[in-house]
BAFIZA-586536 format. One line per 3 residues: for each residue x negated, y, z negated of C-alpha. Coordinates in nm, 4 decimals, padded with zeros to 6 digits, always signed. Each point is the difference from the previous one (the first is absolute). Layout:
BAFIZA-586536
X Y Z; ...
This chain:
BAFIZA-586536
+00.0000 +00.0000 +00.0000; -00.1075 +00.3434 +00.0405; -00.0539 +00.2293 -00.2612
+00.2965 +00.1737 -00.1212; -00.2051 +00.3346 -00.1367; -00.1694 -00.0095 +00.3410
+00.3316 +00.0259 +00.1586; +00.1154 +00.2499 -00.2744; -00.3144 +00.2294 +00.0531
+00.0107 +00.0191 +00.3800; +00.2928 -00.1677 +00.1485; -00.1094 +00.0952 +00.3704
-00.2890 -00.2209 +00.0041; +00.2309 -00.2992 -00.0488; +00.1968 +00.1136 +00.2897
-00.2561 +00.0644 +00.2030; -00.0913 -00.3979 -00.0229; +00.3719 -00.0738 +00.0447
-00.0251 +00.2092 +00.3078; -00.3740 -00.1596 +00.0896; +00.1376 -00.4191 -00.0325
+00.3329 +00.1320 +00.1758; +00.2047 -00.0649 -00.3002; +00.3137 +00.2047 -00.1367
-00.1153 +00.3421 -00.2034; +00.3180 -00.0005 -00.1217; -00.1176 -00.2406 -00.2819
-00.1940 +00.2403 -00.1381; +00.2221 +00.2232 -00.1040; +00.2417 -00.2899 -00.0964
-00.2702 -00.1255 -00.2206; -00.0923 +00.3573 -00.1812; +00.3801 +00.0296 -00.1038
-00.0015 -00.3647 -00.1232; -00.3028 +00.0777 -00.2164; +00.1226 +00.3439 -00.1332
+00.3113 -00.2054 -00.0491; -00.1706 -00.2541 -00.2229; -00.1693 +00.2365 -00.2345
+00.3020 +00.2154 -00.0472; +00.1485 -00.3282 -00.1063; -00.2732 -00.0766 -00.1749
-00.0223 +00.2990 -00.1763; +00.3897 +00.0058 -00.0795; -00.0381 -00.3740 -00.1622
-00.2678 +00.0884 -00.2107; +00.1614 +00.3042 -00.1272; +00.2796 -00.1948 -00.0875
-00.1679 -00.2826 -00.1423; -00.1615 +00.2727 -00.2546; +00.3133 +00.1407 -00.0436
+00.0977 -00.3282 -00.1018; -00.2457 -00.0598 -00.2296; +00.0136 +00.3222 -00.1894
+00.3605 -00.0478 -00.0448; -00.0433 -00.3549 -00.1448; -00.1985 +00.1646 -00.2536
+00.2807 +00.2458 -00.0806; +00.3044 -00.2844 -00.0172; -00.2460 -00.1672 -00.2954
+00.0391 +00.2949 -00.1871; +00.3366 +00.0644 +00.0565; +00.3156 -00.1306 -00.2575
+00.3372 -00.0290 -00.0063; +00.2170 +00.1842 +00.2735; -00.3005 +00.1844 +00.1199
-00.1324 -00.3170 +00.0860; +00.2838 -00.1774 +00.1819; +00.0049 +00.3271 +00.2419
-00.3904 -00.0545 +00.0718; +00.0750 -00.3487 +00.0531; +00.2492 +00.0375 +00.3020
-00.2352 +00.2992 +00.1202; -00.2703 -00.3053 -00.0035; +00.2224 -00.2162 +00.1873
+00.0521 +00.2570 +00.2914; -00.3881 +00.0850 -00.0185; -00.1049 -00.3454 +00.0799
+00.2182 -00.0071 +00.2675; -00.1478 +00.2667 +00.1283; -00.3044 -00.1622 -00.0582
+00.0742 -00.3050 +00.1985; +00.1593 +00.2346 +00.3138; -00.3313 +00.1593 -00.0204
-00.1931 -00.3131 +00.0141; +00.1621 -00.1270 +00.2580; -00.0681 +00.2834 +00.2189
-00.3632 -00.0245 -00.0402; +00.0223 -00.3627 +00.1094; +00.2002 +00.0967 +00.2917
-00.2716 +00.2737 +00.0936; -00.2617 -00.2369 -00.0771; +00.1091 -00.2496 +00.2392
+00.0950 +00.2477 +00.2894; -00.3771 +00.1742 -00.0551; -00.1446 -00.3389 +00.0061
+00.1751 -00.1105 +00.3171; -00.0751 +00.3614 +00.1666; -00.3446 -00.0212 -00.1293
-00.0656 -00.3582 +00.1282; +00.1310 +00.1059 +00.3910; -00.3034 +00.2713 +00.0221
-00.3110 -00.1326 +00.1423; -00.3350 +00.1142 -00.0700; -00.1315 +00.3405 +00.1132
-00.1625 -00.0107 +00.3075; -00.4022 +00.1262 -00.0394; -00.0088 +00.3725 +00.1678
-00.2826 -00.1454 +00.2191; +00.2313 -00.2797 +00.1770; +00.1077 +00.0198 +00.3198
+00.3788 +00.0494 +00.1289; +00.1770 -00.1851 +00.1616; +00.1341 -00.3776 +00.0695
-00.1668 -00.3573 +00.0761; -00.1596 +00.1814 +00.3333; -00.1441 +00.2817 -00.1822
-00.3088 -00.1107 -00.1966; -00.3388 +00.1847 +00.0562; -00.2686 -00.2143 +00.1345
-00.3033 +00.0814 -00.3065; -00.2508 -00.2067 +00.1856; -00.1347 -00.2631 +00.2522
-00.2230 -00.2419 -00.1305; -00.1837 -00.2232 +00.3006; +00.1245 -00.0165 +00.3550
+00.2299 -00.2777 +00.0973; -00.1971 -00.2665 +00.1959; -00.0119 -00.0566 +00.3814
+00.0646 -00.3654 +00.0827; -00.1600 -00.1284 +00.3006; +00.3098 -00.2565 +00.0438
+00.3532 -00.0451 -00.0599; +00.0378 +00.0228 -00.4142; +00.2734 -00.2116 -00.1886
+00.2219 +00.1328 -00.2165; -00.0488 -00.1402 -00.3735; +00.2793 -00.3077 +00.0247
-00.1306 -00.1326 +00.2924; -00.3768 +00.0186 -00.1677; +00.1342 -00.1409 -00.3016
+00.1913 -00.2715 +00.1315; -00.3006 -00.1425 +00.1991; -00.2588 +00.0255 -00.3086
+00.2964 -00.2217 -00.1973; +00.0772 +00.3266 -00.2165; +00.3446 +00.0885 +00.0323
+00.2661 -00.1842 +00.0495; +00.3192 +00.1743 +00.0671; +00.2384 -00.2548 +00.1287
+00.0060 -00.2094 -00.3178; +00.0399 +00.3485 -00.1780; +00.3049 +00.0704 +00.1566
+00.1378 -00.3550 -00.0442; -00.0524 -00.0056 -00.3637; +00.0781 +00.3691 -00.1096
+00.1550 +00.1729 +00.3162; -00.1148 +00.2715 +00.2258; -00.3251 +00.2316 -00.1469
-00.1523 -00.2987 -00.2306; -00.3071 -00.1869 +00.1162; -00.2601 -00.2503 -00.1256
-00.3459 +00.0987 -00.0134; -00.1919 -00.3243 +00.0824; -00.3635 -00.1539 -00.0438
-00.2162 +00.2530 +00.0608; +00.2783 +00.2796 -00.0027; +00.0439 -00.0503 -00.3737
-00.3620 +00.0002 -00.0488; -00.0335 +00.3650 +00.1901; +00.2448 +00.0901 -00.2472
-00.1572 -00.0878 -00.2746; -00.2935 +00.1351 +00.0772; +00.0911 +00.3183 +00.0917
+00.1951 +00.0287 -00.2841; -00.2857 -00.1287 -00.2310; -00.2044 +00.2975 +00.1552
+00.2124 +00.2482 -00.1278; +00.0450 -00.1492 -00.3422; -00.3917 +00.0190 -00.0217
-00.0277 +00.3392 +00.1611; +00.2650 +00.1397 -00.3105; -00.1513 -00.1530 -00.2424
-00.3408 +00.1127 +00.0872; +00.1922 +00.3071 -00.0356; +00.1430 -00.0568 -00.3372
+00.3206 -00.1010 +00.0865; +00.1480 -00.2422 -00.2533; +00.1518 -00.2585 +00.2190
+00.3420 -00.1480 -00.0384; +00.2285 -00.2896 +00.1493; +00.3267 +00.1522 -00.0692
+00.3470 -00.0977 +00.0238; +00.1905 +00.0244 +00.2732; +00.3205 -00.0005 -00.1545
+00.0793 +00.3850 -00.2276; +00.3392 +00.1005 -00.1865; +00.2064 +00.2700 +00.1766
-00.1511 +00.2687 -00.2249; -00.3201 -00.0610 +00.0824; +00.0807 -00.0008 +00.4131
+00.2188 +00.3043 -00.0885; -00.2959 +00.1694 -00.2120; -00.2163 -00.0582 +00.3101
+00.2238 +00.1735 +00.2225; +00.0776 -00.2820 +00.2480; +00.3920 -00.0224 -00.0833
+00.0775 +00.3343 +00.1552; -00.0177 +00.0843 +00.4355; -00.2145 -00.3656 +00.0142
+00.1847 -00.2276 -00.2237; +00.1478 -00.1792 +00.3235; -00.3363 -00.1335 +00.0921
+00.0042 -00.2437 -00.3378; +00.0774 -00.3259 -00.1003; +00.2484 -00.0009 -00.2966
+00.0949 -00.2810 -00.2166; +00.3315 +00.0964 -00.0740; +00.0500 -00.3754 -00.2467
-00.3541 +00.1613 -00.2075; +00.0472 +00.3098 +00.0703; -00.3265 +00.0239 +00.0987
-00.2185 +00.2066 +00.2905; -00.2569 -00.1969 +00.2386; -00.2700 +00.2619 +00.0277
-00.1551 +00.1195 +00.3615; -00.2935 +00.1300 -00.1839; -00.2150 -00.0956 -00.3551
+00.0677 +00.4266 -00.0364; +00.3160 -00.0693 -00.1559; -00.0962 -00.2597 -00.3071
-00.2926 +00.1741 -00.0608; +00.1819 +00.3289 -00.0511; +00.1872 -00.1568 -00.2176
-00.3138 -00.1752 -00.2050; -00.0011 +00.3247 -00.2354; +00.3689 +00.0961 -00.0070
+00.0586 +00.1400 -00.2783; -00.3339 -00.0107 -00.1527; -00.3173 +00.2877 -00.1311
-00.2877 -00.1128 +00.2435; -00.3628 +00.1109 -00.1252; -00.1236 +00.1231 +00.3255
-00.0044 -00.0297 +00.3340; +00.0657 -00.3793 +00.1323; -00.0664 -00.1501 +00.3178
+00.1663 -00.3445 +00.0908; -00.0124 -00.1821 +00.3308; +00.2855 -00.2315 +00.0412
-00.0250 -00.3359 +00.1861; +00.4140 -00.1110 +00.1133; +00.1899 -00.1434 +00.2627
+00.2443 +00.2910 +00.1586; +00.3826 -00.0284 +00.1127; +00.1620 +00.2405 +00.2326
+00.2859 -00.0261 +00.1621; -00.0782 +00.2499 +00.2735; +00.3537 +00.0659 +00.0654
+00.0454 +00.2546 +00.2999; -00.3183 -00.1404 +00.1862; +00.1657 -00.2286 +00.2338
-00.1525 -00.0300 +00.3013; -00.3113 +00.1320 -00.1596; -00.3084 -00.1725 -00.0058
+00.1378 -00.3486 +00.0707; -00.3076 -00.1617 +00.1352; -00.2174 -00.1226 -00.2552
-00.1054 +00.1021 -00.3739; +00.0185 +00.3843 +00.0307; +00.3267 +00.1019 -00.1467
+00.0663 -00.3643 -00.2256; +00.2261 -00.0717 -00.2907; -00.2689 -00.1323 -00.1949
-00.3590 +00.0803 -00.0131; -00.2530 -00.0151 -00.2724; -00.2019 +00.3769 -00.0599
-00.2637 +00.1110 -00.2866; +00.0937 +00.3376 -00.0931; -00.1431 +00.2462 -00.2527
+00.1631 +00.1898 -00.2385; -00.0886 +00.3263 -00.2105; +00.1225 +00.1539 -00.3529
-00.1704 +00.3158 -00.0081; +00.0346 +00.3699 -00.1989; +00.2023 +00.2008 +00.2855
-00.2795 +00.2170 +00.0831; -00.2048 -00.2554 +00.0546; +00.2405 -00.1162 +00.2501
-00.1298 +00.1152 +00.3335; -00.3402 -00.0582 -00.0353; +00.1234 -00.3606 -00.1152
+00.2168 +00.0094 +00.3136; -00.3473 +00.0631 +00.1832; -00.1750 -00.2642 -00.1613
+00.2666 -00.2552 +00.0886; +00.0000 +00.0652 +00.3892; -00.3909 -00.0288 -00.0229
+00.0159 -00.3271 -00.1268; +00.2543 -00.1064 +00.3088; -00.2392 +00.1332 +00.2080
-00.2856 -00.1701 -00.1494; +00.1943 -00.3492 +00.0929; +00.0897 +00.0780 +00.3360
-00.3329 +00.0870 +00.0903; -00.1216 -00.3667 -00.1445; +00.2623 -00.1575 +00.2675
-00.1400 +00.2342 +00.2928; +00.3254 +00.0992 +00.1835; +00.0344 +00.3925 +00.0951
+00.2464 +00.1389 -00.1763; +00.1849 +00.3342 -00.0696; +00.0962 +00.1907 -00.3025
+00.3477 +00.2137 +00.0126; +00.1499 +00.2465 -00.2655; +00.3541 -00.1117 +00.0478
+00.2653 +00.2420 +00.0287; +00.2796 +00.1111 -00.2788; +00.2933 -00.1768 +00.1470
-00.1885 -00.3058 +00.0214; -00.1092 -00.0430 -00.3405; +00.1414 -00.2587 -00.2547
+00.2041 +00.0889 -00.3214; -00.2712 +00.0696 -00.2280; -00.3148 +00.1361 +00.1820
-00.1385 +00.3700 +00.0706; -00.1944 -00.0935 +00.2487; -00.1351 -00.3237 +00.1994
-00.2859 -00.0830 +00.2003; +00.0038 -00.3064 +00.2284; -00.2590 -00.2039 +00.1600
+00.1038 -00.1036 +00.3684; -00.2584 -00.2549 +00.1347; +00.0256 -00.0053 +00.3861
+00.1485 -00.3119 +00.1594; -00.0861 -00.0873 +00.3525; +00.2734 -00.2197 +00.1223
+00.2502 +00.2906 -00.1137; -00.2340 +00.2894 +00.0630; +00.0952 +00.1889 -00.2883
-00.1131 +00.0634 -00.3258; +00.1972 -00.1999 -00.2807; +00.0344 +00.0262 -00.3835
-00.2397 -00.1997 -00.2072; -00.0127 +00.2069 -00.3235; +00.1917 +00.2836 -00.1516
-00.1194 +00.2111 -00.3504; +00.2801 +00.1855 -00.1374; -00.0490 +00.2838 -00.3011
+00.3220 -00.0457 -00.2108; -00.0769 +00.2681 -00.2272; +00.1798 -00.0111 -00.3170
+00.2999 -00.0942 +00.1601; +00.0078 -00.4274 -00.0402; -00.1287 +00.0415 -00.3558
+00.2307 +00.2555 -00.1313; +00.2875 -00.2286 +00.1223; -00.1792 -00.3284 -00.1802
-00.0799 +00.2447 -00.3155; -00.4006 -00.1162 +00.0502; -00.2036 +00.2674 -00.1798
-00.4031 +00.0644 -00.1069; -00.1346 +00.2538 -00.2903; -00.1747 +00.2677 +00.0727
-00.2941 +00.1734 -00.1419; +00.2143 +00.1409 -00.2491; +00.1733 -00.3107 -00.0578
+00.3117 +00.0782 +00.1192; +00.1723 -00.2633 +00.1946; +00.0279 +00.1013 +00.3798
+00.2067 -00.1699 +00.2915; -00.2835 -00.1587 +00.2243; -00.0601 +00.0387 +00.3967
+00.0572 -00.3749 +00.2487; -00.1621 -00.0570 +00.3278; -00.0300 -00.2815 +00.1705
-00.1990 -00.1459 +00.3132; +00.0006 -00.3116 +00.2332; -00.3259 -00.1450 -00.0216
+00.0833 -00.3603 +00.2045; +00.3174 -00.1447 +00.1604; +00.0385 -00.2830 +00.2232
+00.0970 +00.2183 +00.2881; -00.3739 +00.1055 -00.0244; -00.0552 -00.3493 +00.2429
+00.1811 +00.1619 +00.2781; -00.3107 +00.2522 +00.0576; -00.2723 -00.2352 -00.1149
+00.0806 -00.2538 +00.2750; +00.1197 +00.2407 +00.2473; -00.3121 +00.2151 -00.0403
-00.2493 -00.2859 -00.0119; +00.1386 -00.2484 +00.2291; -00.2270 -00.1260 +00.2765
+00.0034 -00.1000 +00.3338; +00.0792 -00.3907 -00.0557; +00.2380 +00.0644 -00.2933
-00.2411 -00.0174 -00.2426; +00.0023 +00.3073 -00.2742; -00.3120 +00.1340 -00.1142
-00.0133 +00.0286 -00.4315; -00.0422 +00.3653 -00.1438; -00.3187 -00.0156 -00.1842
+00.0580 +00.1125 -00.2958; +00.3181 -00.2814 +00.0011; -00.2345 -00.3348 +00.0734
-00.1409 -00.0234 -00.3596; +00.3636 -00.0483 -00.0989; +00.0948 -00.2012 +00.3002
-00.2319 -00.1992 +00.0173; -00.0091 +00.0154 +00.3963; -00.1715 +00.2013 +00.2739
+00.2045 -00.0519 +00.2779; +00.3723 -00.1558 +00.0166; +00.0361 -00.2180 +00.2918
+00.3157 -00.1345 +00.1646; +00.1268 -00.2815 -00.1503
C-alpha cells in the first residue's frame, strides 16, 4: 500500500502515477475522503469512549435518584458508543478497500506509456550471424533428447512439457550457477513453498489487475505462486528485521497466463510451469535504489556467464505490475524469432509490499520503520531457449557457455 501521509502531504504526485500506469485519478480523491473519514470517526469514538469513562466514574459516586438518572444517561451513552464504533469499522473497511486498489507510485524517472513504450537502456553484444539456416529452440531440443513436448501435452494439456536427459541436466546446471553466483554474493538461499495463504498473495500485490494469471485452490484456499517473490515477502510478515536481508529463493512457478492465447505456443517460452532462482531484498527505503542497482548487476553478471547478447529496458508506467516503481528487464536476443525476449526482470517495490505485510526494521534511533522489497530473476528455465538458440551449431550440436561446463559437466551437447 502506499503511504497514506504521502498521499495526505501531496496528493498530486499520486495522481500523477494514476495518470502515468493509465489508471483512474479519481481514486485519489476517493481515497483522501475515506481517510479524513476514518479519523473523524476515529476521533469521534475516542471522544466518546472518554466521555464514557469519565462518566463511569461519576455514576460510582452518585446515590439514590441522582443515580438512577445517570444510569439511563449511561445507557444512551453507550449506545452512542457502539453507533460510534461501528462507524469507525465501517470507515476502516472502506479505507482499507480504497487503500488496497492504489498501486505503487510510479518512480519520476520511468517512462510513459504502455507494453510498447519501454526505453531501450542498453545493448550488450551483437546478435550473431549464422552462416546456415538456425533452428528454433524445440526443434534443437527435441533432437539433443531435451524436450519433450508431446508427452507434456498428453499428461497435463497444452503449455506443459518434460525436460528430458540432458534437458533436465541444463537445468540444473544453470540453475546451480545462479544459486552459487548469490551466495557468493551473500544471499541466504531458500527452497520455498510454492503454496502461500491469500494474505500473503494479497500482501504481495498479485490479487489485484494480475490475479487472473494464478492457480487457486479454491478446496485449501490456497495460491500456487508464479514467483518465490511472493513467500518470501511474506517470510517477515509481521516481524522487526535487524537489517537489511537478502534471500534467493529456489521454487517451481505456476501461471496461468490467461489472455496469451495464441501467444508463444511453440515451445518453453511462455509455459505454465517453469522452475526460476530469484533474489529477493529487505532493505531501509533509501537504500532502495542503489539496492535496485545492485540487483540488475547481478542479472547481468549471469547473463554474461551464458554469452547471449542481450538488452536492458526501463519499462514503461502502464506496464508495470501492482507493486513496483520501476522495472528493468533483461531481453536476451533470440535468433529463430529475431527479437529480443525477457529473461530477467528487477523490480524496486519500495515500501509498498511491506507496509501491506506490516514487515518493519529499527533504525538508528531504534524506532521501528516499514522496510523497502525488490526483487530480481536471477535463472528460469526459459533461460534454455537463448542458450541453445545462441550456441547451436551447424550439425545440431550446441556449444556449452563456459562458465556453465563446470556445472554441466559437458562441453558440447550432441544430438541424441
Amino acid at each position: 500500500m502506499i503511504d497514506l501521509k504521502a498521499l495526505r502531504e501531496n496528493p498530486e504526485a499520486v495522481r500523477a502515477s494514476q495518470r502515468a500506469r493509465g489508471e483512474d485519478e479519481s481514486l485519489v480523491d476517493a481515497l483522501l475522503s475515506a481517510d479524513e473519514r476514518r479519523r473523524s470517526a476515529v476521533s469521534r469514538a475516542d471522544t466518546l469512549r472518554g466521555e464514557q469513562k469519565a462518566f463511569g466514574k461519576q455514576v460510582g459516586k452518585a446515590r439514590g435518584e441522582e443515580r438512577e438518572a445517570l444510569l439511563v444517561k449511561g445507557k444512551e451513552l453507550a449506545a452512542e458508543v457502539k453507533a460510534a464504533e461501528a462507524d469507525q469499522a465501517a470507515a476502516e473497511a472502506e479505507l482499507t478497500e480504497l487503500h488496497r486498489s492504489v498501486p505503487n507510485l510510479v518512480h519520476p524517472d520511468a517512462p510513459e506509456g504502455g507494453e510498447d513504450d519501454y526505453v531501450v537502456v542498453k545493448h550488450v553484444g551483437e546478435p550473431r550471424e549464422f552462416d546456415f539456416e538456425p533452428l528454433d529452440h524445440l526443434d534443437l531440443g527435441t533432437r539433443l533428447g531435451a524436450i519433450d513436448m508431446e508427452r507434456g501435452a498428453k499428461v497435463s494439456g497444452s503449455r506443459f512439457y518434460f525436460l528430458t536427459g540432458i534437458g533436465a541436466q541444463l537445468e540444473l546446471a544453470l540453475l546451480n550457477m545462479a544459486v552459487a553466483q548469490a551466495t557468493a554474493a551473500g544471499f541466504q538461499l531458500m527452497i520455498t513453498p510454492t503454496l502461500v495463504r491469500p494474505e500473503v498473495m494479497a500482501g504481495t500485490g498479485f490479487l489485484g489487475a494480475h490475479s487472473s494469471e494464478i492457480y487457486r485452490l479454491e478446496a485449501d484456499d490456497l495460491y500456487l505462486v508464479g514467483t518465490s517473490e511472493v513467500p518470501l515477502a511474506g517470510y517477515h510478515a509481521d516481524e522487526i528485521i535487524d537489517g537489511p536481508r537478502r534471500y534467493a529463493g529456489w521454487s517451481s512457478c505456476y501461471r496461468r497466463e490467461a489472455g496469451s492465447y495464441g501467444k508463444d505456443t511453440r515451445g518453453i517460452i511462455r509455459v505454465h510451469q517453469f522452475n526460476k532462482v530469484e533474489m529477493f531484498s529487505y532493505v531501509p527505503p533509501e537504500e532502495a535504489e542503489a539496492e535496485h542497482a545492485r540487483l540488475l548487476a547481478w542479472e547481468e553478471e549471469m547473463l554474461a556467464k551464458v554469452e547471449v547478447p542481450y538488452r536492458v529496458i526501463d519499462t514503461a508506467a502502464g506496464d508495470l505490475g501492482t507493486s513496483a516503481s520501476r522495472k528493468f528487464d533483461c531481453e536476451a536476443w533470440v535468433p529463430s524469432q529475431q527479437a529480443y525476449r525477457e529473461l530477467t526482470s528487477t523490480s524496486n517495490c519500495t515500501t509498498f509490499q511491506a507496509r501491506r505485510l506490516n514487515v518493519r526494521y529499527r533504525d538508528e534511533n531504534g524506532k521501528s520503520q516499514i522496510t523497502a522489497t525488490l526483487n530480481g530473476t536471477l535463472a528460469t528455465t526459459r533461460w534454455i531457449v537463448a542458450i541453445l538458440e545462441n550456441h547451436q551449431q551447424a550439425d545440431g550440436s550446441v556449444v556449452v557457455p563456459q562458465a556453465l561446463r563446470p556445472f554441466l559437466g559437458k562441453d558440447v551437447l550432441l544430438p541424441a
